[in-house]
C-alpha positions in Angstrom: 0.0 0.0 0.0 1.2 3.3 -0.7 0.9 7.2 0.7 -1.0 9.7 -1.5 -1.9 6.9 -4.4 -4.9 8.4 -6.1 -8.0 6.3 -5.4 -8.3 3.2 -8.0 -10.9 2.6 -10.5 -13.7 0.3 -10.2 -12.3 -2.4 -12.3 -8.6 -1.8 -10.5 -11.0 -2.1 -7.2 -12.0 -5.2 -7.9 -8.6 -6.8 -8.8 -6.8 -5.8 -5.5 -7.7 -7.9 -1.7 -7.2 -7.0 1.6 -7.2 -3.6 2.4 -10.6 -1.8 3.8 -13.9 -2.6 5.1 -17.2 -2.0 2.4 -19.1 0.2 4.8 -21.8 1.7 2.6 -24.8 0.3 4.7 -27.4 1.1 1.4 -25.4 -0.9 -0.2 -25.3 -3.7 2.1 -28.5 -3.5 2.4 -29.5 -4.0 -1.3 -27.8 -7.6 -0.8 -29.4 -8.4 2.0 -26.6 -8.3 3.9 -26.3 -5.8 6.9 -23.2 -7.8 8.5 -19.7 -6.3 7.6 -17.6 -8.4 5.5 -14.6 -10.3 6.0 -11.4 -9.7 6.2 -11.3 -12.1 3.0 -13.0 -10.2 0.8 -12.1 -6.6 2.0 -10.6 -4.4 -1.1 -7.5 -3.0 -1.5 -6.6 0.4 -0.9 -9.4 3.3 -0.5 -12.4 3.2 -1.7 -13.3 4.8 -4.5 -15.5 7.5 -4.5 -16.8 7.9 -7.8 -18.6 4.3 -7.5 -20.5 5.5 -4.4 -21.6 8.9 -5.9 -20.3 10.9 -3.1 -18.2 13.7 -3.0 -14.2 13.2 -2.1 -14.2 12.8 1.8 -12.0 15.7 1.9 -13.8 18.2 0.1 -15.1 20.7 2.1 -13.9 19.5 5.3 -13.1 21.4 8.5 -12.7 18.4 11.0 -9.1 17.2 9.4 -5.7 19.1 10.4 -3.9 20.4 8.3 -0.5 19.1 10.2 0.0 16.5 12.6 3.4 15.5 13.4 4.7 12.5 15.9 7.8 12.3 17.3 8.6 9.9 20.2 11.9 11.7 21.8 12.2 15.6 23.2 14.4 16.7 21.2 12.5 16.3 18.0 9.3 16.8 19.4 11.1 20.2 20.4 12.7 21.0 17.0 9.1 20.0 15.3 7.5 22.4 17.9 10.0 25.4 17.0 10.1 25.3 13.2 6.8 24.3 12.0 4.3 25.7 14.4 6.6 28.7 14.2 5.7 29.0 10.5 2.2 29.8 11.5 0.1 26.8 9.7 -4.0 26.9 11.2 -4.7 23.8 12.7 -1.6 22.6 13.3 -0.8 19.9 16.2 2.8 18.1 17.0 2.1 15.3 19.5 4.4 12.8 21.8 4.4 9.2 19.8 5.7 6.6 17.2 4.2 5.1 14.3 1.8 2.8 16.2 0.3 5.7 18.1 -0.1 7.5 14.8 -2.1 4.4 13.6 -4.0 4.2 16.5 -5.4 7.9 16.4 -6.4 8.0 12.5 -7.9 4.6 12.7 -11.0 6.5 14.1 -10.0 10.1 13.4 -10.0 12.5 10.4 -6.7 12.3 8.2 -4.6 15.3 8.6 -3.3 16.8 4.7 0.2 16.8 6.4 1.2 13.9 8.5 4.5 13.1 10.4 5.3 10.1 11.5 8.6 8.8 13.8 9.4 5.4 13.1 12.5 5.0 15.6 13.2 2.1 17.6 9.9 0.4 15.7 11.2 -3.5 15.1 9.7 -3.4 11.8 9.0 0.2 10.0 7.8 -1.0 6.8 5.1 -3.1 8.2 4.6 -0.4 10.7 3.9 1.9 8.0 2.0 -0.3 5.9 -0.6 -0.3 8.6 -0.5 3.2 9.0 -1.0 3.7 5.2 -4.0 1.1 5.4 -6.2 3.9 8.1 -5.1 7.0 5.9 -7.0 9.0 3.2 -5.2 8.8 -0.3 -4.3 12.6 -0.3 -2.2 12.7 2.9 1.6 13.9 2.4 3.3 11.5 4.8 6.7 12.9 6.4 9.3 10.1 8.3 12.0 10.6 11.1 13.7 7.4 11.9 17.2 6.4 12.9 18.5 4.3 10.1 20.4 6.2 7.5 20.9 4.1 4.3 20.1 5.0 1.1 18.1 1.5 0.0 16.1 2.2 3.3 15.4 5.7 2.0 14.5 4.4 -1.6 11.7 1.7 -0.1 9.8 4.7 1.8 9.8 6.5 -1.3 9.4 4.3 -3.7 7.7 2.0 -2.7 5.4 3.3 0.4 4.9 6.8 -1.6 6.7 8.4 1.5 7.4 12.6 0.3 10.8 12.7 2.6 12.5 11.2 5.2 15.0 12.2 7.7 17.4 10.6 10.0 18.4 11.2 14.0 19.4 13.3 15.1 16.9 16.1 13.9 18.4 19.9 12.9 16.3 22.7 12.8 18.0 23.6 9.8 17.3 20.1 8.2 13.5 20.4 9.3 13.6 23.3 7.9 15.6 22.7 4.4 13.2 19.2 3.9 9.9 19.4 5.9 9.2 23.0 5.8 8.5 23.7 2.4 5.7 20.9 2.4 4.1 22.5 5.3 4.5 26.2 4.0 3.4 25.2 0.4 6.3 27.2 -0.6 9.2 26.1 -3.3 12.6 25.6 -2.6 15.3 28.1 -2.4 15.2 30.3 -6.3 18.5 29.9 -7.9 19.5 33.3 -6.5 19.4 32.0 -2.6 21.7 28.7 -4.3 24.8 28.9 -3.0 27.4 28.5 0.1 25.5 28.8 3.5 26.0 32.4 5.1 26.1 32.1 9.0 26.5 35.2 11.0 28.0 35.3 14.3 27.8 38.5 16.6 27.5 39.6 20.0 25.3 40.4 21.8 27.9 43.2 23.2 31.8 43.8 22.9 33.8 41.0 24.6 31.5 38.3 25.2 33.8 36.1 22.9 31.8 36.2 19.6 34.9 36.4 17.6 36.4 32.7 19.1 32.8 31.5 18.6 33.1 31.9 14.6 37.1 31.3 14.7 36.5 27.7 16.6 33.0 27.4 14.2 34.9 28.0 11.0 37.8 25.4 12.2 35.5 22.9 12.3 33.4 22.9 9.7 37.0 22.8 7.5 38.1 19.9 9.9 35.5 17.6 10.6 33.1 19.1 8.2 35.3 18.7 5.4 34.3 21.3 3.7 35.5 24.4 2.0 35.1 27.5 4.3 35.5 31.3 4.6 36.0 33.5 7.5 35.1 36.9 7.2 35.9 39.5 10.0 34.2 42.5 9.6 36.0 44.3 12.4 38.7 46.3 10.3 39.8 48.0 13.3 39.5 46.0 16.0 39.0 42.3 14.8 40.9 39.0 16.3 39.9 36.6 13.4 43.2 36.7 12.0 44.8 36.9 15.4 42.8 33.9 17.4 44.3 31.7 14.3 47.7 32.8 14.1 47.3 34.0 10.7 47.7 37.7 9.2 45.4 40.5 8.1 45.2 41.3 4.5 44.9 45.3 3.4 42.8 44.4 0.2 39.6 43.9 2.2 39.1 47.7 2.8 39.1 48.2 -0.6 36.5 45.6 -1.3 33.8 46.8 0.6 34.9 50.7 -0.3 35.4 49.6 -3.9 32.7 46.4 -5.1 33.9 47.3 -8.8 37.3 45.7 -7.9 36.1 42.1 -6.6 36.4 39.2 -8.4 37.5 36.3 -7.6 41.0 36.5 -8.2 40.8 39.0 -6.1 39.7 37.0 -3.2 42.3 35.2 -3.6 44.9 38.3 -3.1 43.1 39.2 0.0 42.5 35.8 2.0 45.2 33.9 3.8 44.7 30.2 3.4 44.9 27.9 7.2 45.3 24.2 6.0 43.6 23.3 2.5 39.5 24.2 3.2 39.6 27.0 5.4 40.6 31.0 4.0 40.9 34.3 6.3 39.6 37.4 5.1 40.3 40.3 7.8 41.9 43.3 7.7 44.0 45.4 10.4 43.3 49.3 9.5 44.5 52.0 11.6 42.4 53.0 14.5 42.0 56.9 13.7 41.1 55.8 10.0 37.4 56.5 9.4 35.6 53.5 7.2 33.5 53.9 4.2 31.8 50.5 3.6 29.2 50.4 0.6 26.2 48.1 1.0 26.7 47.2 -2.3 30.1 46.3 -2.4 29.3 43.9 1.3 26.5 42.2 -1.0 28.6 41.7 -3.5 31.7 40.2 -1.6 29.2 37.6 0.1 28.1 36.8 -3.0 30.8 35.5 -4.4 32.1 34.1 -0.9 29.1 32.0 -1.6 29.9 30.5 -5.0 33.5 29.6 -4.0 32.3 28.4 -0.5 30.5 26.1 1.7 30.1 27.9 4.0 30.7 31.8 5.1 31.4 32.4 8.4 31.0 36.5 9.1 31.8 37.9 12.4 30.2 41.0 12.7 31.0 44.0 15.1 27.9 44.0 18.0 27.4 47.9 16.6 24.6 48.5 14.3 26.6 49.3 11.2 25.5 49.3 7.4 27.6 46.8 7.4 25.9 44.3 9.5 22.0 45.5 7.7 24.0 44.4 4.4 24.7 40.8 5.9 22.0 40.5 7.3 20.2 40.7 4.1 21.7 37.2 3.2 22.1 35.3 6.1 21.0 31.9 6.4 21.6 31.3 10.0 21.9 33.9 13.4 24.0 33.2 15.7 24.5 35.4 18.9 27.0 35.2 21.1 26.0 36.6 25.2 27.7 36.6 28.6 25.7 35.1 31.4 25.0 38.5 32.9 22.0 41.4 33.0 24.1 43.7 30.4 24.1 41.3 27.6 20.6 39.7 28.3 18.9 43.0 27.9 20.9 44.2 24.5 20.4 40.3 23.7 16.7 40.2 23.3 16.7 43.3 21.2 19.0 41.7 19.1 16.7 38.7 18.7 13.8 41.1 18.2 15.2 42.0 14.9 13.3 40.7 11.9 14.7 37.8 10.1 15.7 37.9 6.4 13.6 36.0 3.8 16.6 33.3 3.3 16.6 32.5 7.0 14.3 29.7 7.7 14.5 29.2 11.5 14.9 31.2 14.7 18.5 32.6 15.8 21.0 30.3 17.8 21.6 31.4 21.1 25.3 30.9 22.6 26.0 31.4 26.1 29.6 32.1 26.4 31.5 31.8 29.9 29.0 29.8 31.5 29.9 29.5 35.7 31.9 32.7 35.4 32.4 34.3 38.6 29.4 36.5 39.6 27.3 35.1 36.8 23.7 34.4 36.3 22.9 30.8 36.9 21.4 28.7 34.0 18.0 29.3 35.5 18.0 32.4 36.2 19.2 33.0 32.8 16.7 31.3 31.6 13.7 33.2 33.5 15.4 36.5 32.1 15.6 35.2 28.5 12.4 33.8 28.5 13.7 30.6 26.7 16.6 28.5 27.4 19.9 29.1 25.6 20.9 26.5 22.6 24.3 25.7 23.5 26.3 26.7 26.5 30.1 27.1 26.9 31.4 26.7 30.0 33.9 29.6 31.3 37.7 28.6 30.4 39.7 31.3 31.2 43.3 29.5 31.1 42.5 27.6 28.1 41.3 30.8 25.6 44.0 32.5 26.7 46.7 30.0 25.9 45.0 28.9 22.5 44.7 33.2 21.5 48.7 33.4 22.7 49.5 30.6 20.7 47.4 31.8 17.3 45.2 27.9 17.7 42.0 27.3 18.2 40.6 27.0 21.2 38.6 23.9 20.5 42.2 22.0 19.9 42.9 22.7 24.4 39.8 21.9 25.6 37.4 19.4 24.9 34.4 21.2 26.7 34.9 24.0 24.2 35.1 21.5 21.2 32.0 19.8 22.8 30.0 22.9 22.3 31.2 23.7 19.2 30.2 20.5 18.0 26.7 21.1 19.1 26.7 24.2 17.5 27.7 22.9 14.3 25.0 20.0 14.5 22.2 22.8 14.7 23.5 24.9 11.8 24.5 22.5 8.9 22.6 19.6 7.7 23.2 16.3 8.1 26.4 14.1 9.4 29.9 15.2 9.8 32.4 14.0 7.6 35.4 11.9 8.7 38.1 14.2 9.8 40.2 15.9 7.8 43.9 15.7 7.5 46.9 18.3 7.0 47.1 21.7 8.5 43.9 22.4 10.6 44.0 18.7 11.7 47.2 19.0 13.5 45.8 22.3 14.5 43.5 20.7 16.5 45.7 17.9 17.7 48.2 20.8 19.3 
């Protein structure tokens, strides 16, 4: 049996065994025959409703949800909660559950349009989702989570079941978003325009809460265990640390890329960036203090731009000010990340900060990062959490003697301290889809291996 298959024709009706109850009581009673019938000679797949003269079951309808979602773990049920009812759909429910719970409900309840379903830990999904399939109407969109990740696994829900998409454990926001989101919204995928590297903006919530080693140690891994081909921009050009925090040096070209955009191309970028191993390039800039800036929002749009066709990923730390600058990237960022201190300061400028409308690329809610967590005289994770109004999404605990002998020694921080590469980690997981690659080898490997 599959999702979504159109209902069958009288003649198709009539070939197929085994799949629901004839309860048209008229009809019964024309044969004389008020008693159900058998599981023998019950008729595969849903009944057709041009043989009974009826309209479509659906037609009209205001019992049926549009979405109803399962998940039988927190953390999805969470992640389901925060993207999808966040996009606003009426009648819209995400429930604690499996598979089998999903069964039970619609076996006497109206089919939602949308339906998702969490098939992990079930001993046998297919079956499990053959029975579901058998108490749904023929136009549900069916969604999976599960917790196997193979591709012929992917292919039978698909293929064979009529499944629209399936994703594995552990659940992103970022990959409910790319994959489930679009079904729920009715809206299309990304326009060729948005195609391109992910942009990820990291800033603080105020000066010194450690933004800048958030996106140095962010950057390192995505290049490392990521494996993939990232850029760093720091768009400090007075002040920034980028270039410092990795023992690299500052370039003097990118002032005149955001003064000039008539100058960038891409061999440009490569004049301007300093390479760290063989994914990851710097592009920061050390002006001199008393030297006014002149940054066109033009010219920022047009360096992320091509960041983005050379890139995975673009990394942009961004001064906590409210600069032309940081309206230009926020424009075309994919993810928010801010960066606070545990204290009454940074929560207040930090929920203005997360006030601030999201662009129309970004398709979730801002990361939160709690740097210096247990600091001295610091709010405690609950009463952070009371003044926030939401709990934090990751936490760094406060390592004083370990940033500062990583920044002395121009390596990441994440390479002395396995609670700081821990949170990284988890940082990563929320903002790029999918499993991390094996690690990488060469420069940034032995980096982290310091």
């Amino acid at each position: 049996m599959r999702f979504g298959a159109a209902p069958p024709t009288a003649a198709a009706h009539r070939r197929q065994a085994g799949r629901f109850k004839c309860e048209d009581e008229a009809d019964a009673r024309r044969r004389g025959d008020k008693a159900m019938r058998s599981d023998h000679d019950n008729v595969s797949g849903f009944l057709p409703e041009e043989t009974t003269g009826a309209p479509p079951r659906h037609a009209g309808r205001t019992d049926r949800l549009w979405l109803l979602a399962f998940a039988n773990d927190s953390r999805s049920d969470q992640i389901l909660r925060e993207v999808l009812l966040a996009a606003g759909p009426d009648r819209a429910e995400v429930r604690r559950g499996d598979v089998a719970a999903a069964t039970r409900l619609l076996a006497h309840a109206p089919t939602p349009s949308i339906l998702i379903v969490d098939i992990a830990g079930v001993e046998a999904p297919l079956v499990a989702l053959d029975d579901l399939a058998r108490v749904c109407e023929p136009d549900v969109k069916v969604l999976v989570i599960g917790d196997r990740d193979e591709v012929d696994f992917y292919r039978d829900l698909t293929r064979t079941l009529g499944v629209t998409e399936y994703l594995a454990k552990p659940l992103t926001r970022e990959l409910v978003a790319s994959y489930f989101l679009p079904h729920v919204t009715e809206e299309r995928r990304a326009a060729p325009a948005q195609r391109g590297g992910r942009l990820v903006m990291v800033t603080g919530a105020r000066g010194g809460v450690g933004a800048s080693t958030i996106a140095a140690n962010l950057a390192v891994h995505l290049a490392s265990e990521g494996r993939r081909h990232v850029a760093l921009l720091d768009l400090d050009l007075h002040r920034g640390s980028i270039a410092l925090l990795l023992g690299s040096q500052p370039s003097a070209g990118l002032r005149l890329a955001l003064e000039t955009p008539e100058v960038i191309d891409h061999l440009f970028l490569d004049r301007i960036s300093a390479p760290v191993g063989d994914r990851l390039r710097i592009f920061a800039s050390k002006e001199p203090i008393d030297s006014p800036l002149a940054p066109r929002p033009a010219a920022v749009g047009k360096l992320l731009e091509l960041l983005r066709e050379r890139f995975n990923h673009v990394v942009v730390d961004v001064p906590a000010a409210c600069t032309p600058m940081l309206q230009a990237v926020l424009g075309q960022t994919h993810q928010r990340v801010f960066v606070t201190a545990p204290d009454l300061p940074n929560v207040r400028d930090l929920l203005r900060l997360h006030a601030v409308a999201p662009a129309p690329v970004q398709t979730g809610r801002p990361l939160v990062v709690v740097n210096q967590c247990g600091r001295p005289g610091a709010l405690s994770a609950e009463a952070l959490k009371r003044a926030l109004g939401f709990a934090p999404d990751i936490a760094v605990p406060h390592l004083p003697r370990q940033v500062t002998a990583a920044a002395t020694l121009g390596v990441p921080v994440l390479s002395r301290s396995r609670p700081f590469r821990e949170a990284i980690r988890a940082l990563a997981e929320e903002i790029v889809p999918g499993r991390p690659a094996p690690p990488a080898r060469g420069l940034i490997a032995r980096l982290l291996r310091r």
